[in-house]
C-alpha positions in Angstrom: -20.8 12.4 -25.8 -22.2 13.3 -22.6 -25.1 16.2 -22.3 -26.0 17.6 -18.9 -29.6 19.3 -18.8 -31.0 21.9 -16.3 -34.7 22.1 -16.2 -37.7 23.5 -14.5 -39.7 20.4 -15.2 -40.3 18.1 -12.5 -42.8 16.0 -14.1 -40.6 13.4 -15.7 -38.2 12.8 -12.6 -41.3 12.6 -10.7 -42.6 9.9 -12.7 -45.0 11.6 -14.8 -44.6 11.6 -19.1 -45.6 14.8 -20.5 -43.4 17.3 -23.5 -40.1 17.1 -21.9 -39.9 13.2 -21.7 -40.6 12.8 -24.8 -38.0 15.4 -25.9 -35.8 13.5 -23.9 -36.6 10.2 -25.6 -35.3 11.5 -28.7 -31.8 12.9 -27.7 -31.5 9.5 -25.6 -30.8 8.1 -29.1 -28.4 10.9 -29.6 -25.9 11.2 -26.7 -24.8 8.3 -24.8 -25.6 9.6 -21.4 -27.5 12.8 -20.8 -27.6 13.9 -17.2 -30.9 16.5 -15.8 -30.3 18.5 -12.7 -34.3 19.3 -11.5 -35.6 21.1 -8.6 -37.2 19.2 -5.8 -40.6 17.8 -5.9 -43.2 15.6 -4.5 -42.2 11.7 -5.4 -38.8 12.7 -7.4 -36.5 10.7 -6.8 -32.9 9.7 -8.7 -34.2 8.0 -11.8 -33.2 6.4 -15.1 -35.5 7.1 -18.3 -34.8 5.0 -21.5 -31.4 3.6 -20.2 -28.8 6.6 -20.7 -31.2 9.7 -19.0 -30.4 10.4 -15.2 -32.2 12.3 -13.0 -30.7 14.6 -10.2 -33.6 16.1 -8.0 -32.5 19.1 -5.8 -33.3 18.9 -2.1 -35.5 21.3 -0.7 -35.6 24.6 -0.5 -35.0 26.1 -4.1 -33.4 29.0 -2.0 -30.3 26.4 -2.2 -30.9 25.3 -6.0 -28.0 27.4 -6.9 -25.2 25.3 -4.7 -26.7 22.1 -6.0 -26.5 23.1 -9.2 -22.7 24.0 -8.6 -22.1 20.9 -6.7 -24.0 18.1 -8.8 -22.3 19.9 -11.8 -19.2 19.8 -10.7 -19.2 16.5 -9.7 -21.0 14.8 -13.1 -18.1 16.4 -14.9 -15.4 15.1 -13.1 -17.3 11.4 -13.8 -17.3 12.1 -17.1 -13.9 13.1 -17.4 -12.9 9.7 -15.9 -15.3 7.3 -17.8 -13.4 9.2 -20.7 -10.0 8.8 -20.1 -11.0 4.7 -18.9 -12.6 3.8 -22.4 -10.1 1.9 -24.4 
């Protein structure tokens, strides 16, 4: 099962371990790929935590957060939907 995150926190997709990483850390071991949509910040970049935790940093402004949200959403769905329907 796939999980797909919205968060605040930029410190983890900017490199940085702190409450929400670890938080992270332990769902990792329950969800096979869990996908966080951030906002943008200094260093963030896309990034892979623990081997199943993607990171999807807005670009700036946060005026245009809401789109991305829409858009990255959207589209992280429709993967899913077609890594689901390829397993055997």
């Amino acid at each position: 099962m796939n999980l797909l995150m919205l968060s605040g926190d930029t410190a983890a997709v900017s490199g940085r371990t702190g409450a929400f990483t670890s938080t992270l850390e332990e769902f990792s071991r329950y969800w096979e790929r869990i996908d966080v949509l951030t906002p943008a910040a200094p260093a963030a970049g896309q990034r892979v935590l623990f081997g199943n935790v993607h990171f999807w940093p807005a670009a700036p402004p946060r005026l245009l957060q809401p789109a991305f949200i829409v858009r990255q959403g959207r589209k992280l769905a429709g993967a899913a939907q077609v890594r689901t329907h390829h397993q055997p």
